[in-house]
DRENDO-1510 file (C-alpha; in Angstrom, 1 decimal, always signed):
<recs>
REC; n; res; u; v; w
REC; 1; UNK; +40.4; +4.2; -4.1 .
REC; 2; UNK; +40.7; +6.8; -6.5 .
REC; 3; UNK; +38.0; +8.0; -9.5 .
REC; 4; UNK; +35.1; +6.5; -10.7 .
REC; 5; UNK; +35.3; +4.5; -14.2 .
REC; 6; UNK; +31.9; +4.0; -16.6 .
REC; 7; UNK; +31.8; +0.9; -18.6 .
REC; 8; UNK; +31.6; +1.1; -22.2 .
REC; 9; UNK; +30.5; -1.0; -25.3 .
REC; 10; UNK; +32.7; -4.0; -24.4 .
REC; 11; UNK; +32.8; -5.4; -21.0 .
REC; 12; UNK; +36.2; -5.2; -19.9 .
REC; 13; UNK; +36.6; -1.6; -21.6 .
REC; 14; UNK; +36.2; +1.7; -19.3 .
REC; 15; UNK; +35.8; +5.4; -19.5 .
REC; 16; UNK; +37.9; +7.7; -16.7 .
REC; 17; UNK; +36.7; +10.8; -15.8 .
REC; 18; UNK; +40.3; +12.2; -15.3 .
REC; 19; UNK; +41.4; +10.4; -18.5 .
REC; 20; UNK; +40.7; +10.5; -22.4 .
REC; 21; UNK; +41.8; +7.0; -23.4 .
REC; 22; UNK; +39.9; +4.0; -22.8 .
REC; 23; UNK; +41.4; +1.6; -19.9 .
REC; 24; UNK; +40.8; -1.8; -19.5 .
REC; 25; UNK; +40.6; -4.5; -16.6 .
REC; 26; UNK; +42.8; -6.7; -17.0 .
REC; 27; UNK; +41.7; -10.7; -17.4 .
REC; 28; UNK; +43.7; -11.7; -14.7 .
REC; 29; UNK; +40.7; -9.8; -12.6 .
REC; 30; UNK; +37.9; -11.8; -11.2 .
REC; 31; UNK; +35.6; -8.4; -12.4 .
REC; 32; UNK; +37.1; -9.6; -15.6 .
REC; 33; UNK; +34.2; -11.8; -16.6 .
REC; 34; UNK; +31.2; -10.2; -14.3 .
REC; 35; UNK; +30.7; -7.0; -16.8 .
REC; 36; UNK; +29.9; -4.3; -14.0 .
REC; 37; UNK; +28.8; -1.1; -15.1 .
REC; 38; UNK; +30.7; +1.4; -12.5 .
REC; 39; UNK; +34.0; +0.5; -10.3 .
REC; 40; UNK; +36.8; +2.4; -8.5 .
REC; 41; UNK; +40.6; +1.2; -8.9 .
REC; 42; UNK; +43.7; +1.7; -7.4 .
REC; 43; UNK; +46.1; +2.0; -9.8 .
REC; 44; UNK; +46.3; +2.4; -13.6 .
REC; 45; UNK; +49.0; +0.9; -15.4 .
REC; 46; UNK; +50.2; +0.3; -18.9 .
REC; 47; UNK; +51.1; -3.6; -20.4 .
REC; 48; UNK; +51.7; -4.8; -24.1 .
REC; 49; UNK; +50.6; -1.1; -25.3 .
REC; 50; UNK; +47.3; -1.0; -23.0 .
REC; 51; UNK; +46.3; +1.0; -20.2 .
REC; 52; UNK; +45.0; -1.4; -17.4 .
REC; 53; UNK; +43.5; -0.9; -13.9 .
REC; 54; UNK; +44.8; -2.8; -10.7 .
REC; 55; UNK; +42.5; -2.7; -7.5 .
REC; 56; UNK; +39.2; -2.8; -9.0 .
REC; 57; UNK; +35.7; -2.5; -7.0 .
REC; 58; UNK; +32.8; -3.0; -8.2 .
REC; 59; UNK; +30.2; -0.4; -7.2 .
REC; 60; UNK; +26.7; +0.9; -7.5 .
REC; 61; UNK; +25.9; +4.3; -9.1 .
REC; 62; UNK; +24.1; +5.2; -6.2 .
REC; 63; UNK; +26.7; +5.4; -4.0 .
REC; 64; UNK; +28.7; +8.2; -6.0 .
REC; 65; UNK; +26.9; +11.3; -4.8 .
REC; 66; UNK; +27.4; +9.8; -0.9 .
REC; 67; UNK; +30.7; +9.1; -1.3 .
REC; 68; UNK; +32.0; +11.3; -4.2 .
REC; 69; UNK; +29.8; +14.5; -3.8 .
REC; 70; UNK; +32.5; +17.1; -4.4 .
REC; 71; UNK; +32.9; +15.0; -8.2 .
REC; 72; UNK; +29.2; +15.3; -8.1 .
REC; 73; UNK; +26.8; +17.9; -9.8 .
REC; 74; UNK; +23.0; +18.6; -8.6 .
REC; 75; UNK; +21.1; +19.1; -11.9 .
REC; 76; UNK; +17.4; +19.5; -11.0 .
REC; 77; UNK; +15.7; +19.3; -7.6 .
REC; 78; UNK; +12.7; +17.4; -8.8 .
REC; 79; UNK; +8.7; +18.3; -7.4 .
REC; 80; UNK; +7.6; +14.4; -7.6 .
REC; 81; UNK; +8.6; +12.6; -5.5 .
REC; 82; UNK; +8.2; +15.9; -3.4 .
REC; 83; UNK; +10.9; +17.3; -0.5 .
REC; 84; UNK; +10.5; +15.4; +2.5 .
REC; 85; UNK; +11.5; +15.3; +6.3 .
REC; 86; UNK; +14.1; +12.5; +7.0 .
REC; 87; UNK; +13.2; +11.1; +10.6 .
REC; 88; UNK; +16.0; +9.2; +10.8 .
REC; 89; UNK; +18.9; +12.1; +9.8 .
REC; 90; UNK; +16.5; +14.9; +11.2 .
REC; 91; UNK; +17.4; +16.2; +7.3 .
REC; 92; UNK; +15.2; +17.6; +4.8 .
REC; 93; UNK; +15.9; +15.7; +1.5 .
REC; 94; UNK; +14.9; +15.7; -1.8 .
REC; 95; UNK; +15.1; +13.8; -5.0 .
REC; 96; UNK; +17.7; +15.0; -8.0 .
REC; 97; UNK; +19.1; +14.5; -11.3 .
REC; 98; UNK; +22.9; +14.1; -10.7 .
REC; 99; UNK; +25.6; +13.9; -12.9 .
REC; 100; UNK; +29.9; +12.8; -12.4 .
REC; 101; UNK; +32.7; +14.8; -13.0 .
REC; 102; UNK; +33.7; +16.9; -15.9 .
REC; 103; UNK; +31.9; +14.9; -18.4 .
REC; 104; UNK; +28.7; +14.9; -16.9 .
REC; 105; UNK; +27.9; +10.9; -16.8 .
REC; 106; UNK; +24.1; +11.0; -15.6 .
REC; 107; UNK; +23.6; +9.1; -12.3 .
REC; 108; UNK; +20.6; +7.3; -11.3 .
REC; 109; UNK; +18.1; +9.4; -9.4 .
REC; 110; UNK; +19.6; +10.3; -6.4 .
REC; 111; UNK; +17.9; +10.8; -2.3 .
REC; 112; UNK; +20.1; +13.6; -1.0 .
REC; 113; UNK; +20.1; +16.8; +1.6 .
REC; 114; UNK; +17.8; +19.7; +0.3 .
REC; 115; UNK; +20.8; +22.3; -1.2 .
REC; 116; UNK; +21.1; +25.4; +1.2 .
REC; 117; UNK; +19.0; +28.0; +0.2 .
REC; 118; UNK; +15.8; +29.7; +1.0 .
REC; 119; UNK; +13.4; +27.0; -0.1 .
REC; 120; UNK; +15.0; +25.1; +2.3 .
REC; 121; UNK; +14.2; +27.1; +5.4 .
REC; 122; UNK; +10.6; +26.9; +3.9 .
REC; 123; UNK; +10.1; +23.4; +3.9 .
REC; 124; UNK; +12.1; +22.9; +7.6 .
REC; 125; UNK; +9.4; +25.5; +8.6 .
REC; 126; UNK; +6.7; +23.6; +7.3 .
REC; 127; UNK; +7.7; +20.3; +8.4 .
REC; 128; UNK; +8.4; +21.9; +12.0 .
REC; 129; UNK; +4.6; +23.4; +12.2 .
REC; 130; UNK; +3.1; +20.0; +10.9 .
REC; 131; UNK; +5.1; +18.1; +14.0 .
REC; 132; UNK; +7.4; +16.2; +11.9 .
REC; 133; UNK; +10.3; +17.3; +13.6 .
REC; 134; UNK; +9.3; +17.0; +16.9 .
REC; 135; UNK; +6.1; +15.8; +17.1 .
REC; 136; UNK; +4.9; +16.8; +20.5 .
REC; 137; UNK; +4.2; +19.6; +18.6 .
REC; 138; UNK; +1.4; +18.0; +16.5 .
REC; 139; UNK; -0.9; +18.2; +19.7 .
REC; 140; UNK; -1.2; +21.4; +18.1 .
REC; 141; UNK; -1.0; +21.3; +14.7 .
REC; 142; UNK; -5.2; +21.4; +14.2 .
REC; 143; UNK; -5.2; +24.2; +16.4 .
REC; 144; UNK; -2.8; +26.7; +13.7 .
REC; 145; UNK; -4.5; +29.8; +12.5 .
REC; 146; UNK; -2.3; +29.3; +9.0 .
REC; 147; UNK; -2.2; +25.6; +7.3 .
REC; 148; UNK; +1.8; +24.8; +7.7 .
REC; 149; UNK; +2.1; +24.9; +3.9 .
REC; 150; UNK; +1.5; +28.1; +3.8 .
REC; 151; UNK; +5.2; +28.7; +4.8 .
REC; 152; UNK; +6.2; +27.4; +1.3 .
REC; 153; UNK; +3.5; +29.7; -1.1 .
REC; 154; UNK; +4.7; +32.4; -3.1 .
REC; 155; UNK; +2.3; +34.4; -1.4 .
REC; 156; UNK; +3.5; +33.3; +2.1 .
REC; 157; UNK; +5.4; +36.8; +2.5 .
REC; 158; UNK; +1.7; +38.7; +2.9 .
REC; 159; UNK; +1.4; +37.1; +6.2 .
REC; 160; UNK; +3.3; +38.6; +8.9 .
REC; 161; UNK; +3.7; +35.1; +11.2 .
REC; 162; UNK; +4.8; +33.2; +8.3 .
REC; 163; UNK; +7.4; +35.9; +7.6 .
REC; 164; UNK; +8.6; +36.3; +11.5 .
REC; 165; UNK; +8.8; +32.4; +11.4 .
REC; 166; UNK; +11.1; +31.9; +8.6 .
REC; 167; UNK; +13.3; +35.1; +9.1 .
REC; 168; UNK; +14.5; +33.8; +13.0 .
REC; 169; UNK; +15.3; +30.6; +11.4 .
REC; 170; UNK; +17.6; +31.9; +8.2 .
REC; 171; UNK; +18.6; +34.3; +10.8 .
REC; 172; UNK; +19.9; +31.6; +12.9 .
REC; 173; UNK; +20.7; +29.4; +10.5 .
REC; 174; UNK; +18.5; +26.8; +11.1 .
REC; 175; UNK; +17.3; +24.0; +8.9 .
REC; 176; UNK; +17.7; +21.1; +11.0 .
REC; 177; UNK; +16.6; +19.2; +14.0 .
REC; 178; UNK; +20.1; +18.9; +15.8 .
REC; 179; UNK; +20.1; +23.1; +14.9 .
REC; 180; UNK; +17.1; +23.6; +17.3 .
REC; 181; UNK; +17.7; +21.1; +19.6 .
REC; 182; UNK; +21.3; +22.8; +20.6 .
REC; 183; UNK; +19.6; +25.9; +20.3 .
REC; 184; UNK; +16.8; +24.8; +23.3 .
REC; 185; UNK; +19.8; +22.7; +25.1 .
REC; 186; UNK; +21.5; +26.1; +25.7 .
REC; 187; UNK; +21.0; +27.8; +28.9 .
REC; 188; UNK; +19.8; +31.1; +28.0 .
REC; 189; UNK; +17.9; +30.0; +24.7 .
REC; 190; UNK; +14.8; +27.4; +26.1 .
REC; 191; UNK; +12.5; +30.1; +24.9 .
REC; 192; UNK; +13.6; +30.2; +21.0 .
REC; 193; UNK; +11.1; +30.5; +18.9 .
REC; 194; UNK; +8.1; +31.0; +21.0 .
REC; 195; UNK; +7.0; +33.7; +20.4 .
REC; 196; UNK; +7.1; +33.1; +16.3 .
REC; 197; UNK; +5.3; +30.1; +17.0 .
REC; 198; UNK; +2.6; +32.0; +19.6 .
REC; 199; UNK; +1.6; +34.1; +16.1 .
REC; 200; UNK; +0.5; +30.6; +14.4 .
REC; 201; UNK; -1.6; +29.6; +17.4 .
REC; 202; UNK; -5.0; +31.1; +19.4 .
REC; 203; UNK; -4.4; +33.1; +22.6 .
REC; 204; UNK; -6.4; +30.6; +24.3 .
REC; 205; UNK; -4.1; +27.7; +23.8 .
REC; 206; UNK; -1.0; +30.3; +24.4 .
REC; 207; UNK; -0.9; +29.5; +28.5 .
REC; 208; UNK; -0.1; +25.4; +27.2 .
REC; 209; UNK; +2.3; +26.0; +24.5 .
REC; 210; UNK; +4.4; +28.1; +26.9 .
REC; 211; UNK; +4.4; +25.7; +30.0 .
REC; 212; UNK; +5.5; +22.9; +27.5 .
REC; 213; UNK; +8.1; +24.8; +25.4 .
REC; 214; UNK; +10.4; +23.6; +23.9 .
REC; 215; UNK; +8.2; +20.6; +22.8 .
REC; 216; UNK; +11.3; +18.2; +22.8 .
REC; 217; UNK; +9.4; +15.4; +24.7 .
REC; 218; UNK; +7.5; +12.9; +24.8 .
REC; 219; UNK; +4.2; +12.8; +22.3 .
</recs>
């Protein structure tokens, strides 16, 4: 398959994103008379003066920033729904505004991978502390001397364990769950991030986070 086609006023008649003139599917198609709104093709070929496309899929707008995310560009990171944790991809997502190629077609809403950037580390952090990510760690969740929140405020920086906790994971580049579970699955790393996460808790629960660390087991 090759670029993504928009319909446009009349049902068989399509906008490229590579091309200025209007293409059409041709009526031997059996997409001919089902008027979809966004397809792929094959091939584009010319007939009795008209530019006609061969190989033609029907597809959902959705699937374009999956599929076609260098074509793809991230307009706005929206704050409702809010960045969440992804259980299943170990991911923190968000919701965005997209928009295709060079013309900027706007996409449905999309569900996509937090961009890389400090806000990012923020929210990992959170989600981490609230047990999210690994949630044997919610056993002591109640227990934090900082709500895990915290980690994303703009005035987050003034404490220092909210600080130490985000700078060893940009420093480490760490912003997913497969990041800390190779981390802790390396020989001489089982103790990563202990002591950052020692600061968030009372010294009389330190003695059971240590004898459990890395909290990679069961509930």
């Amino acid at each position: 398959m090759f670029l993504v086609f928009q319909a446009s006023d009349v049902y068989f008649l399509f906008r490229c994103g590579e091309m200025e003139e209007l293409v059409y599917i041709h009526n031997s198609s059996v997409l001919y008379d089902n008027d979809p709104d966004w397809i792929v093709y094959q091939e584009v070929f010319e007939s009795t003066g008209k530019m006609y496309l061969r190989g033609v899929t029907a597809i959902e707008p959705q699937w374009i920033p999956v599929f076609c995310e260098s074509l793809c560009r991230s307009e706005q990171i929206l704050t409702q729904p809010p960045p969440f944790y992804d259980e299943e991809t170990g991911l923190v997502k968000c919701h965005q505004k997209v928009s295709y190629g060079r013309q900027g077609w706007e996409l449905p809403i999309a569900q996509c991978e937090y961009p890389l950037r400090l806000q990012k580390y923020k929210l990992f952090a959170q989600f981490l502390l609230e047990g999210q990510v690994f949630p044997m760690m919610k056993r002591w969740t109640p227990l934090l001397l900082s709500l895990p929140i915290t980690m994303t405020k703009p005035w987050a920086k003034l404490q220092p364990r909210t600080q130490s906790f985000l700078k060893i994971l940009t420093d480490n580049g760490i912003h997913r769950k497969e990041h800390l579970q190779n981390k802790w699955g390396a020989s001489n790393s089982p103790s990563f991030l202990l002591d950052q996460y020692l600061e968030w808790v009372p010294e009389a629960s330190h003695a059971e986070v240590r004898k459990s660390w890395p909290p990679i087991g069961p509930t």
